[in-house]
C-alpha positions in Angstrom: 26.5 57.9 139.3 29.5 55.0 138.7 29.2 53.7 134.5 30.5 50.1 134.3 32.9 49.9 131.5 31.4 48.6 127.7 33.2 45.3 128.3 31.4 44.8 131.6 28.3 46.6 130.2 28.2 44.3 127.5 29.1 41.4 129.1 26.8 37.7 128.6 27.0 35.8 131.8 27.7 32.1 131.5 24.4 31.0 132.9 22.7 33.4 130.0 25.3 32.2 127.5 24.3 28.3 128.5 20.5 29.7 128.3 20.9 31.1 124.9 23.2 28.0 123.3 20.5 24.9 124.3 17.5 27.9 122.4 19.5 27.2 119.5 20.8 24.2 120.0 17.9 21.5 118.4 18.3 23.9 115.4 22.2 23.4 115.3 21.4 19.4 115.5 19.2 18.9 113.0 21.4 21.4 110.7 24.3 19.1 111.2 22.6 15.7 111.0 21.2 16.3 107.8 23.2 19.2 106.3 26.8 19.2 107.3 26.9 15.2 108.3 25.8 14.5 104.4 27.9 17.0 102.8 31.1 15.4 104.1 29.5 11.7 103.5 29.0 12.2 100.1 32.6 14.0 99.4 33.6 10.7 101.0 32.0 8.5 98.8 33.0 10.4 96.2 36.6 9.2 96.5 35.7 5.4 96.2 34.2 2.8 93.8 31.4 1.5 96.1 28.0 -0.7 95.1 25.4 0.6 97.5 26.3 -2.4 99.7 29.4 -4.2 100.3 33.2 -2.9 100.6 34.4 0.2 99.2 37.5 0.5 97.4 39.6 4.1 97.4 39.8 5.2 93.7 40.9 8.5 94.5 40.1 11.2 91.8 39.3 8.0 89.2 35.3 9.2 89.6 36.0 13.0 88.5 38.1 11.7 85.5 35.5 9.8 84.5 32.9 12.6 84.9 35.0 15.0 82.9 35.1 12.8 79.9 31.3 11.5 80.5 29.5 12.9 77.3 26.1 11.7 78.3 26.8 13.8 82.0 27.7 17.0 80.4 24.5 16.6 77.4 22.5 16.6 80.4 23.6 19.7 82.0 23.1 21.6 78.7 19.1 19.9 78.7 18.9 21.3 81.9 20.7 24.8 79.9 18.0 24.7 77.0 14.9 24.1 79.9 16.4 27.1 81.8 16.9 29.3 78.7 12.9 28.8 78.3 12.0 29.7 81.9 14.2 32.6 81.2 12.9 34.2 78.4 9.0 32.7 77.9 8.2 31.7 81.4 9.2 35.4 83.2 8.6 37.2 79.7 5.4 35.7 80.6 5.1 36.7 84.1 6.3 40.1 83.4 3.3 41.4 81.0 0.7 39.2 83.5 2.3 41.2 86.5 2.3 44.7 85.0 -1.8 44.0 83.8 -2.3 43.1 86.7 -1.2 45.8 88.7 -3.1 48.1 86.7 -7.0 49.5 87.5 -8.4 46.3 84.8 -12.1 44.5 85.8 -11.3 41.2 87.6 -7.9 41.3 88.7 -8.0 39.7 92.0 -9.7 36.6 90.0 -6.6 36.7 87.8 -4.1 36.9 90.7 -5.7 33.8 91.8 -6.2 32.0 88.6 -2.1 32.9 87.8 -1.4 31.1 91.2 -2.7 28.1 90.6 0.0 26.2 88.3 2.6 26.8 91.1 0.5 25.1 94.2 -0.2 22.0 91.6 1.8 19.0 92.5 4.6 18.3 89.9 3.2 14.4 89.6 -0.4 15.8 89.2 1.3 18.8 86.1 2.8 15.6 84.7 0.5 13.4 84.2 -2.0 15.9 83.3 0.2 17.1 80.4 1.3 13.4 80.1 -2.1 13.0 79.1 -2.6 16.1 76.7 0.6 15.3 74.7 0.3 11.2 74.7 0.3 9.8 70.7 -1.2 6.9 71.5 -4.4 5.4 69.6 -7.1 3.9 71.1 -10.2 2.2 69.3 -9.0 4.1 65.5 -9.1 7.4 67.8 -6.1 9.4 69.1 -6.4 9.0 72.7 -4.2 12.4 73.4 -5.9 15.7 74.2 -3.8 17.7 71.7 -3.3 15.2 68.4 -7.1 14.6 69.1 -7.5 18.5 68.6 -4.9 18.5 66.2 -7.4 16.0 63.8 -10.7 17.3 64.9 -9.8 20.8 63.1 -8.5 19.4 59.9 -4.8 18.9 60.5 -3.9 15.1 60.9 -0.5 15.2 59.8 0.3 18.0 62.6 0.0 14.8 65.1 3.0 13.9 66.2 4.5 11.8 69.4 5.9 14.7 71.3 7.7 13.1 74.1 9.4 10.3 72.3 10.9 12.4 69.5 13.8 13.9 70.4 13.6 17.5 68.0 9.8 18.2 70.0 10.4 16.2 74.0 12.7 18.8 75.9 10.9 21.5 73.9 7.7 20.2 75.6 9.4 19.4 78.9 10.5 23.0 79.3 7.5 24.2 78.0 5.7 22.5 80.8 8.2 23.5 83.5 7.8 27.2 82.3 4.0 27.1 82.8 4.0 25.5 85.6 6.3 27.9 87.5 5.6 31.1 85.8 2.9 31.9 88.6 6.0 32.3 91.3 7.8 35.2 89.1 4.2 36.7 88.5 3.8 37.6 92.6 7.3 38.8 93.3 7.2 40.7 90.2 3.2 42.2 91.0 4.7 42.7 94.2 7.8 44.8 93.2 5.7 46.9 90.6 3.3 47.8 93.6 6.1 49.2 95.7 6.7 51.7 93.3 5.6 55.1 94.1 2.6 56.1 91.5 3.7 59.6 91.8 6.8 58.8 89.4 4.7 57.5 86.9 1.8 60.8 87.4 5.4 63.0 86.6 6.3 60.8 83.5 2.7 61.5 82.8 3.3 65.1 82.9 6.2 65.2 80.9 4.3 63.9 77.9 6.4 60.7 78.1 5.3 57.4 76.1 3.9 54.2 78.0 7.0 52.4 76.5 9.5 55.6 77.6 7.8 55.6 81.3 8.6 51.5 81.1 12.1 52.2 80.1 12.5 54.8 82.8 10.8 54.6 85.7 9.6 50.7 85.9 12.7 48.7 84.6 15.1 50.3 86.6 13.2 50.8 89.6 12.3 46.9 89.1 15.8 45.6 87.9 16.6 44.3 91.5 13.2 42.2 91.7 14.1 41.0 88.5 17.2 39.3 89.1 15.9 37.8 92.3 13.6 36.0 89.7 16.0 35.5 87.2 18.4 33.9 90.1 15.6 31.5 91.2 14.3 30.7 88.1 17.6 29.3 87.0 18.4 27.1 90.1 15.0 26.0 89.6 15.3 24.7 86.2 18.7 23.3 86.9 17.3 20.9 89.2 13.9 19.8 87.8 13.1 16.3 88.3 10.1 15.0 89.2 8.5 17.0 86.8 10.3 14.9 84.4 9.8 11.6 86.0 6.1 12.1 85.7 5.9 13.8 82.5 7.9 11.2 80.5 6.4 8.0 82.0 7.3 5.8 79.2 10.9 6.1 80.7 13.7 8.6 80.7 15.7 8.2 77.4 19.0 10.0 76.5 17.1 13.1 75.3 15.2 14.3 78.0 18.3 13.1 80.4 18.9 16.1 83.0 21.8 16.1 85.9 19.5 14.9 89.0 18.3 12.0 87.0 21.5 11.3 85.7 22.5 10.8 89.4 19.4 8.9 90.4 20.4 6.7 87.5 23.6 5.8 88.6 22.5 5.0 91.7 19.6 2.6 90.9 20.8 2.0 87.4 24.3 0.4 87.8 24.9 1.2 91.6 28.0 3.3 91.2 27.4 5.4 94.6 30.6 6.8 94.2 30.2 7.9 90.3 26.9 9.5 92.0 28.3 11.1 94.5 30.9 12.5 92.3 28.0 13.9 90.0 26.3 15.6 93.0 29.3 17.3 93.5 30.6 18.6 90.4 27.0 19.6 89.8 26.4 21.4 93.9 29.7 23.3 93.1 28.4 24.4 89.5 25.6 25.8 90.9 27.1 27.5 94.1 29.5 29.0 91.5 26.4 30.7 89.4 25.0 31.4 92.4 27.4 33.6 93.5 27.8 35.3 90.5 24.2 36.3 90.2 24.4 37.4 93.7 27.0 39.7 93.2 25.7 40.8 89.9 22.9 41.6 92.6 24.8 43.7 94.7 26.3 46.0 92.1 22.8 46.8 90.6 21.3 47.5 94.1 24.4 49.8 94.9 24.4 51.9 91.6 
């Protein structure tokens, strides 16, 4: 019996090869129309002084300069910082202890799965107004019309009412707040669902060995869980970095410079004063800071999955 050689063997004829490409090929299009065509539009625009409409004018690096020395730019990135350090630590503090009762034999878990989820599939407008509503200061008729100061005075503590998303010591505290509730129902399922691939025979040995619910967490379920947990950890901060319509919704008395965060500094330069370029530039600096952290985490990844 002849063998064709493995070059031969593994040869594509064109016909197949042709086949294959035009499979692939709608996919490739709309991956280049609105992925790779924008990319290189907007490191374009970058590079010029531009109104939206009209000439451009080349200002070279003029719009990075700027940028770099824009105090308003970087405060924003730390709001988005202080947001993220909540969703961090509350929100997937949060999620954790919810996950690990749930997993656990308790009465009416499934409900809770459920109830957990809901937060998540809520429309960021809806969240917005809705809390828009509980934290509003206004007065209506004598009466606070807010859900909270109106709690706040109907169990004896009037001077606790405050206008929580104009100040600035109490509105990014409530933004983030918001945002951590709102998305803490995400890092609850991928972190149920990494506790229940863990064998229960590890934990019937820790058991054995007279070990203490906190050593068996410790031992057996942090480390077995520490990959899951930096999948959360990685999308809970690209998350946060880029809320924005959360924010749009939540402060609907209009975005002031404390509750500023890097997308709506961008939309504001666009519709604000029209600097396209300045934009551009923003979306940028702020793509590569995040592709940057990215890759860190993901490597930070990698060497905890391989040790």
């Amino acid at each position: 019996m002849a063998f064709l050689p493995a070059n031969r063997a593994m040869a594509v004829r064109p016909a197949d090869a042709a086949r294959n490409f035009f499979f692939v090929l709608p996919a490739l299009v709309i991956f280049a129309v609105f992925y790779i065509y924008p990319f290189f539009e907007l490191l374009r625009l970058s590079f010029h002084d531009w109104q939206g409409i009209g000439p451009m004018h080349w200002v070279g690096f003029q719009n990075f300069r700027e940028l770099m020395a824009d105090k308003v730019w970087w405060n924003s990135i730390g709001h988005a910082g202080y947001i993220t350090l909540i969703a961090l630590t509350f929100q997937n503090a949060l999620a954790f202890a919810l996950a690990i009762a749930c997993d656990r034999e308790i009465r009416l878990k499934r409900f809770y799965r459920v109830v957990f989820f809901i937060p998540p599939v809520l429309s960021e407008v809806v969240v917005g107004i809705l809390w828009n509503w509980i934290l509003h200061a206004g007065v209506q008729g004598g009466e606070q019309v807010g859900l909270l100061n109106n709690f706040l005075v109907e169990i004896g503590f009037p001077q606790m009412v405050h206008n929580w998303l104009s100040d600035p010591k109490t509105a990014l505290t409530c933004i983030a707040v918001v945002h951590a509730w709102k998305g803490f129902g995400w890092g609850f399922l991928m972190l149920l669902a990494g506790l229940q691939t863990i064998d229960r025979q590890m934990y019937e040995a820790a058991d054995i060995d007279g070990a203490s619910p906190w050593r068996t967490f410790w031992n057996v379920t942090l480390p077995l869980m520490l990959p899951v947990i930096i999948v959360v950890v990685i999308l809970t901060i690209l998350g946060s970095m880029q809320v924005f319509v959360l924010i749009l919704s939540l402060v609907s008395q209009g975005l002031v410079y404390h509750t500023e965060v890097p997308v709506t500094r961008i939309l504001g330069a666009m519709s604000g004063t029209n600097q396209f370029g300045y934009a551009c530039a923003q979306a940028l600096v702020f793509g590569a800071m995040l592709i940057v952290l990215s890759f860190g985490l993901k490597k930070l990844l990698n060497r905890v999955r391989w040790s």
